[in-house]
C-alpha positions as CSV (number, residue, x, y, z in Angstrom):
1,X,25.4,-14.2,12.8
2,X,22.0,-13.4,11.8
3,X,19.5,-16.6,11.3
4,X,16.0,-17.1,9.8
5,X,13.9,-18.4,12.4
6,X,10.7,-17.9,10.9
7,X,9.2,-18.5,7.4
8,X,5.2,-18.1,6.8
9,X,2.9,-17.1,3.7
10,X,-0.3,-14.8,5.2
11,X,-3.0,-15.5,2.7
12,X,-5.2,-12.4,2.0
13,X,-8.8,-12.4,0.7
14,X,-9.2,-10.1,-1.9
15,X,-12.1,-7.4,-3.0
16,X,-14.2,-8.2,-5.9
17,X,-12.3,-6.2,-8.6
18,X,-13.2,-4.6,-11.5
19,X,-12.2,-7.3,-14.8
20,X,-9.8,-6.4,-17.7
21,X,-9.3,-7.5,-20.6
22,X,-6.1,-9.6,-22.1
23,X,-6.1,-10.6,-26.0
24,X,-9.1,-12.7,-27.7
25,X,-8.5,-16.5,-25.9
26,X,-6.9,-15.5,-22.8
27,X,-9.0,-15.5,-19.8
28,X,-9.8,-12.4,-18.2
29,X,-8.1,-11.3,-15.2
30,X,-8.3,-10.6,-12.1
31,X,-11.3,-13.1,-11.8
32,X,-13.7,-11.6,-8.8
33,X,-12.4,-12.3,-6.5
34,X,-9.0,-14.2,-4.7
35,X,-6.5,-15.4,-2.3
36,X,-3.2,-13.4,-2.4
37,X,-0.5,-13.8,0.1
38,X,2.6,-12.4,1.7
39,X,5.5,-14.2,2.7
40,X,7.1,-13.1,5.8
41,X,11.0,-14.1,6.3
42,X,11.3,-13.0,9.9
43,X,15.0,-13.0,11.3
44,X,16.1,-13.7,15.1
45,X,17.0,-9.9,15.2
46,X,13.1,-8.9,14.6
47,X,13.6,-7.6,11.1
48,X,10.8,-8.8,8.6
49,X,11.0,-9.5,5.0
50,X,8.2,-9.2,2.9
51,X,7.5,-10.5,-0.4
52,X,3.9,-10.4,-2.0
53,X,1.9,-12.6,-4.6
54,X,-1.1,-13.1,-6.4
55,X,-1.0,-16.9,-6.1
56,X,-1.5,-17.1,-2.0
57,X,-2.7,-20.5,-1.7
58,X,0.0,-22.1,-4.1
59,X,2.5,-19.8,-2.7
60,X,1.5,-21.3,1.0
61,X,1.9,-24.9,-0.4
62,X,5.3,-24.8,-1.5
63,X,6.3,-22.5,1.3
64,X,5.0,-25.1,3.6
65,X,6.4,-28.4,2.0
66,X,9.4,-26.8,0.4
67,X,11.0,-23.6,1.0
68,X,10.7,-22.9,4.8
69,X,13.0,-25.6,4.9
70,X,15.8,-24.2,2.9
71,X,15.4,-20.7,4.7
72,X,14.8,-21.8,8.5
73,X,18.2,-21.2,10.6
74,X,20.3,-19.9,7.7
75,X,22.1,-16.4,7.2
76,X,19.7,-13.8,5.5
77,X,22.5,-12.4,4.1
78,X,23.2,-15.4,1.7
79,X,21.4,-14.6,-0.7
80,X,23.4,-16.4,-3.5
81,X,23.5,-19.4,-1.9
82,X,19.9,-19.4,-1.0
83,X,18.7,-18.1,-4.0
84,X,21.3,-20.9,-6.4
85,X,19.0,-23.7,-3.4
86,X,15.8,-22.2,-5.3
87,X,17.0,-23.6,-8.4
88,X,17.4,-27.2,-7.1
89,X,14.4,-27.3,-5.7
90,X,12.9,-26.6,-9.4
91,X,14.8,-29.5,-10.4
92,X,12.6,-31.6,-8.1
93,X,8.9,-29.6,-7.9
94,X,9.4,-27.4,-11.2
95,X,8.0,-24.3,-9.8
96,X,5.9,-21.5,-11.2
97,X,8.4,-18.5,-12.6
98,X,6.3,-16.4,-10.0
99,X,7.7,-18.6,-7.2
100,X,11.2,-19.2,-8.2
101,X,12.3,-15.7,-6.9
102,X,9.8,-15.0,-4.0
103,X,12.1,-15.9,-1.2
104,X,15.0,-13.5,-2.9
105,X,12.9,-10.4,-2.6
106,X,11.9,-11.1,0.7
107,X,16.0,-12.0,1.6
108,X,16.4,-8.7,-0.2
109,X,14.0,-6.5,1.6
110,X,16.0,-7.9,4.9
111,X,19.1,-6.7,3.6
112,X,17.6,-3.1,2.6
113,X,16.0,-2.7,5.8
114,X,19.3,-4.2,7.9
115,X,20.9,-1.2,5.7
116,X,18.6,1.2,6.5
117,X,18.5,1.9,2.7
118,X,15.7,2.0,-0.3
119,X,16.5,-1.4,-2.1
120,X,17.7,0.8,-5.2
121,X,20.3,2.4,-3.1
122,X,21.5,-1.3,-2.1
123,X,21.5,-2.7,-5.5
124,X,23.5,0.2,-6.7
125,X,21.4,3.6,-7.7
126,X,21.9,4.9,-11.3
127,X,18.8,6.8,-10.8
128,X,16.4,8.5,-8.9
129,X,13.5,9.3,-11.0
130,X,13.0,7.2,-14.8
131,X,9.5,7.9,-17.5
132,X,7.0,5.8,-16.9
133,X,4.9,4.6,-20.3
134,X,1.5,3.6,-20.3
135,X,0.8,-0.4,-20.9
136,X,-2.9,-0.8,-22.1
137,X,-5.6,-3.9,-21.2
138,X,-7.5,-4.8,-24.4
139,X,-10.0,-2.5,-25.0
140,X,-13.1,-3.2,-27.5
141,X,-12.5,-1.1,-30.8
142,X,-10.2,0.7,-32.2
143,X,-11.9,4.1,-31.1
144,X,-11.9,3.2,-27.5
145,X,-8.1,2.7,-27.9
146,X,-7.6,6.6,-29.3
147,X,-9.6,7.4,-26.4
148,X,-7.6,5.9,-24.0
149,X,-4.5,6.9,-25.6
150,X,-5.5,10.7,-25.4
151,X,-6.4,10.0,-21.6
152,X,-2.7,8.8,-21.4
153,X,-0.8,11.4,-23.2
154,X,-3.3,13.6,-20.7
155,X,-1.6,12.3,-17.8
156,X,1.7,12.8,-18.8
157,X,2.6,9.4,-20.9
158,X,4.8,10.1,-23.8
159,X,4.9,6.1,-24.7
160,X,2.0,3.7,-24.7
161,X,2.4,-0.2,-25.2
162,X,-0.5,-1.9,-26.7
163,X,-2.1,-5.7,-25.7
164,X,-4.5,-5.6,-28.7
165,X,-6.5,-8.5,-30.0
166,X,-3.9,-11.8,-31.6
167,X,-5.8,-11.0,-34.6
168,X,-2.8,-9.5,-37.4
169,X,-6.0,-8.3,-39.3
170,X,-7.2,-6.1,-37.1
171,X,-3.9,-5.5,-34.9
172,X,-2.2,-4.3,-37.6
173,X,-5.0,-1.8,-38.3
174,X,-5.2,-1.0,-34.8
175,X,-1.3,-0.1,-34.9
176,X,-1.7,1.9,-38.1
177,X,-4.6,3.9,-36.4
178,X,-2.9,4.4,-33.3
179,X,0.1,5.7,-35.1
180,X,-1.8,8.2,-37.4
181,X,-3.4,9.4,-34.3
182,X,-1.0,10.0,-31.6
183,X,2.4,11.3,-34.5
184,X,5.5,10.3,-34.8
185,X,6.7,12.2,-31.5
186,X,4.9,9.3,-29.3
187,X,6.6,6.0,-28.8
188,X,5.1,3.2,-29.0
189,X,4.9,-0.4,-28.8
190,X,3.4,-3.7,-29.2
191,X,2.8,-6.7,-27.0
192,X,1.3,-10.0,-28.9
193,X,0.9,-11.7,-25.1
194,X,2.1,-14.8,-27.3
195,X,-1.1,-14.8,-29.6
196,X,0.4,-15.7,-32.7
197,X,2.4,-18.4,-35.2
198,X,5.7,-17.6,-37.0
199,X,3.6,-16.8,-40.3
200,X,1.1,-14.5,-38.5
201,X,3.7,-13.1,-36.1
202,X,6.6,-11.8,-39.5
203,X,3.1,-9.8,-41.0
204,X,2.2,-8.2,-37.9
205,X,6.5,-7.6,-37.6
206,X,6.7,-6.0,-40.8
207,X,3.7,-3.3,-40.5
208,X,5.3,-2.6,-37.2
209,X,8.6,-1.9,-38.6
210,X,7.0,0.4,-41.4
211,X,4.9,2.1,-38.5
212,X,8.0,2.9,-36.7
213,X,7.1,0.8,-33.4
214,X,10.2,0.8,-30.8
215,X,10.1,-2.8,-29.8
216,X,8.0,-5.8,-30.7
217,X,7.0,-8.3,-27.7
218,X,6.1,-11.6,-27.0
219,X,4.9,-12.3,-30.2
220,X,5.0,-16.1,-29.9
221,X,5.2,-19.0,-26.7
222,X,9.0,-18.3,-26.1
223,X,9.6,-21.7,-26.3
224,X,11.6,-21.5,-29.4
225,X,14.3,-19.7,-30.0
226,X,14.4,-20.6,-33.6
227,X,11.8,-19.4,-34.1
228,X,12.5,-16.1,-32.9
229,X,15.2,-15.9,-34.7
230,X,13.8,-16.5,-37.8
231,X,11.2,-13.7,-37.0
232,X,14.5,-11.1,-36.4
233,X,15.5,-12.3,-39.9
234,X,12.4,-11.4,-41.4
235,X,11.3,-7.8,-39.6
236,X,13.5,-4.7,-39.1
237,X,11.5,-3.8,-35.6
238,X,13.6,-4.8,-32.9
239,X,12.1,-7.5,-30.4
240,X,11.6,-7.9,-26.8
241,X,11.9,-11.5,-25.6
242,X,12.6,-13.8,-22.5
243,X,9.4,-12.2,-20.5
244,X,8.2,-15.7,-19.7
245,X,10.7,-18.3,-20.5
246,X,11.9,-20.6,-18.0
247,X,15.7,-20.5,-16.9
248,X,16.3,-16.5,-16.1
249,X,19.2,-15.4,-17.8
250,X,20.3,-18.6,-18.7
251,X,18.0,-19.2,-21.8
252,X,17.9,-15.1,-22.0
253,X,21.8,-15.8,-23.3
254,X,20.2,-18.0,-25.7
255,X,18.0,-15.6,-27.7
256,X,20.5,-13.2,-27.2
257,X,23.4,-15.7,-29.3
258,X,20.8,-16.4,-31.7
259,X,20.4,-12.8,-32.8
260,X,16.6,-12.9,-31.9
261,X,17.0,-10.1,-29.1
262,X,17.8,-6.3,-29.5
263,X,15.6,-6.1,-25.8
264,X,15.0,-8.5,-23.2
265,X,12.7,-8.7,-20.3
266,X,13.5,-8.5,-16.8
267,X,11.5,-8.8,-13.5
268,X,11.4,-9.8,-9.9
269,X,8.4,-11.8,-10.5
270,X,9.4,-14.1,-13.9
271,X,13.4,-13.9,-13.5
272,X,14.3,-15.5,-10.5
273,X,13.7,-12.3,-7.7
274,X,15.7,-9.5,-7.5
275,X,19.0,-11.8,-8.1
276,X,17.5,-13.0,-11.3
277,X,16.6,-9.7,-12.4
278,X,19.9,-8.4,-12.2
279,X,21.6,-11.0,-13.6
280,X,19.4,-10.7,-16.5
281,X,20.0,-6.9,-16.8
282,X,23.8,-6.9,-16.6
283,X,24.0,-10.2,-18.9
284,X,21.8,-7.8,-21.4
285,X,24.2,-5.0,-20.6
286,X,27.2,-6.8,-21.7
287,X,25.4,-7.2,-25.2
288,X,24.8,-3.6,-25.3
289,X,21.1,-4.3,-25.2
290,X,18.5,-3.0,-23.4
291,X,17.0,-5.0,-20.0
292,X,13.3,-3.6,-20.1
293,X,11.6,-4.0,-16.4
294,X,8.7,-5.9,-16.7
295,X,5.3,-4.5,-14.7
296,X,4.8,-2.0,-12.4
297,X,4.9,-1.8,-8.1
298,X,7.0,-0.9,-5.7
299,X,10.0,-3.5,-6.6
300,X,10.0,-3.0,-9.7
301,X,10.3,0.3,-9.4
302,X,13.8,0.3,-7.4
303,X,15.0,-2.3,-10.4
304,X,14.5,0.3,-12.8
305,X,16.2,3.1,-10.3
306,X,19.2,0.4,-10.8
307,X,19.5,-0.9,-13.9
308,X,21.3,1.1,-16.3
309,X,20.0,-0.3,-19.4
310,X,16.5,0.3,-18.1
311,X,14.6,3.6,-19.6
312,X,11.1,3.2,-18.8
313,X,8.8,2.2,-16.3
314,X,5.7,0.0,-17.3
315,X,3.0,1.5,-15.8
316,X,-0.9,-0.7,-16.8
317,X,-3.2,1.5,-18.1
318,X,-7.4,-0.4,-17.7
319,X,-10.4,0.7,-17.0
320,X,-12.0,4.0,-19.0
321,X,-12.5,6.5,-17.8
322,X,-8.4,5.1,-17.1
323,X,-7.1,4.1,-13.6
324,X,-3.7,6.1,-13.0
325,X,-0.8,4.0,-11.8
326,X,-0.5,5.4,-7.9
327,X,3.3,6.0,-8.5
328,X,3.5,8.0,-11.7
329,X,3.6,11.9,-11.4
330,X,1.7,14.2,-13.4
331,X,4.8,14.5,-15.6
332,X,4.4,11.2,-16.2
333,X,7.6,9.8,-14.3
334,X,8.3,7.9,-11.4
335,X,10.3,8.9,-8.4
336,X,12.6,6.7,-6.4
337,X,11.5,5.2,-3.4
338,X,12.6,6.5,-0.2
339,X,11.5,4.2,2.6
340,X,14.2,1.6,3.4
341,X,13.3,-2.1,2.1
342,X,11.8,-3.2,-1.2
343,X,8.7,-1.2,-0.6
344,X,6.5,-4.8,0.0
């Protein structure tokens, strides 16, 4: 049988990088510069797994006093049980949602690579190529916005997701301009990166249902369901929730029975790995409800090569002139992965 017999996180120091934008009160991001690291699960067979983060130097912590522990001289190849060991160690440290999954993806890139298959291929391919829509920074003004948005459409996006301001004033003009400018033969949609109260949150809901927006997100903390729930009472456009909750697909069942989902998040990164992701997804699936793949990169790129209930890659869109996503096409679309592994 296989075994772990090595677990590390590599920290990386990196650039000085141009700053974006999130809405008013959030800080920017990335500051200018940082530690980000890769974990290396390495098995007594040579073959690496990789999984990379933002947050090297908490990452290398809880490796350290934690994780390595749980992974050293086990299979690989149980995933399940390694991944359902993850969870008890939240009980005791409560870790970060971007740690709770690491050492799945890495497990998972093993597997791929032991397979000699693209991590889509393993998981289960229902595709090989999906549309990729353009996810914006906050910009200044409303007219840098329509500028961006034709540089999108230029480069083949025919759906753009706005992070505006977490102002309903001038987010729901912003929405209104958008719309006017880019016709009804655009999708688009509107993230409130948790900016606003119940009050605020049913006013910028209801111009977004009149404006024809295909999904609503994160308007609120999702720390309360019933709240979102009253918000689905009040607004006809359908919401996206469970991006950042804790619990994976276990409190994602909970919006879903409360009626406050008609789309739910999914990701390596905030639901538990790849596991989590795919738990989410088919949990969604059972619903008949769509399991939207949150952010861009290689791994989340074989999720939505997977997931049936996936239709569009979220590529970011900052900077202006706009920095193209490496992995969308001039068509705007992204092609399956070909390399065996997760593509870390």
């Amino acid at each position: 049988m296989t075994k772990i017999v090595d677990v590390r996180v590599e920290l990386v120091q990196e650039p000085v990088a141009p700053c974006f934008r999130w809405r008013d009160g959030l800080p920017g991001s990335p500051p200018p510069a940082g530690v980000s690291g890769r974990l290396v699960v390495v098995t007594d067979d040579g073959v690496e797994g990789v999984a990379t983060i933002r947050q090297g130097v908490i990452a290398a912590d809880v490796v350290e006093r934690r994780i390595a522990a749980e992974l050293l001289g086990h299979d690989p190849l149980a995933r399940e049980w390694l991944w359902h060991r993850m969870w008890e160690i939240d009980r005791i440290e409560e870790l970060p949602l971007y740690l709770l999954g690491l050492a799945d993806v890495a497990l998972w890139d093993i597997a791929a690579k032991l397979a000699d298959l693209p991590l889509y291929r393993l998981l289960g391919a229902f595709r090989d190529s999906i549309p990729a829509y353009a996810s914006t920074a906050t910009y200044g003004d409303v007219a840098e916005y329509l500028d961006v948005a034709d540089q999108c459409l230029e480069l083949g996006y025919r759906a753009i997701k706005l992070h505006a301001w977490g102002d309903v004033h001038r987010d729901v003009e912003l929405c209104t301009r958008l719309r006017d400018h880019v016709g009804a033969g655009v999708e688009l949609m509107y993230d409130g990166s948790a900016g606003f109260d119940l009050p605020d949150a049913v006013r910028l809901g209801r111009a977004l249902s009149e404006l024809d927006y295909l999904w609503y997100e994160e308007p609120m903390r999702e720390f309360s369901v019933t709240a979102y729930r009253r918000l689905a009472e009040a607004v006809d456009v359908p919401l996206m929730v469970a991006e950042t909750s804790d619990g994976a697909h276990m409190n994602t069942a909970d919006f879903i029975a409360a009626g406050a989902a008609q789309f739910v998040r999914t990701s390596a990164r905030l639901r538990g790995g790849i596991t989590g992701a795919m738990r989410t997804a088919h949990l969604a699936d059972a619903f008949r409800l769509r399991a939207e793949v949150h952010g861009g990169g290689p791994v989340n790129a074989h999720l939505c090569m997977a997931i049936s209930n996936t239709t569009m890659y979220e590529a970011f869109v900052h900077g202006n002139p706009v920095i193209p996503d490496p992995l969308v096409r001039p068509d705007g679309t992204v092609a399956a992965p070909t390399a065996p592994g997760a593509g870390t």
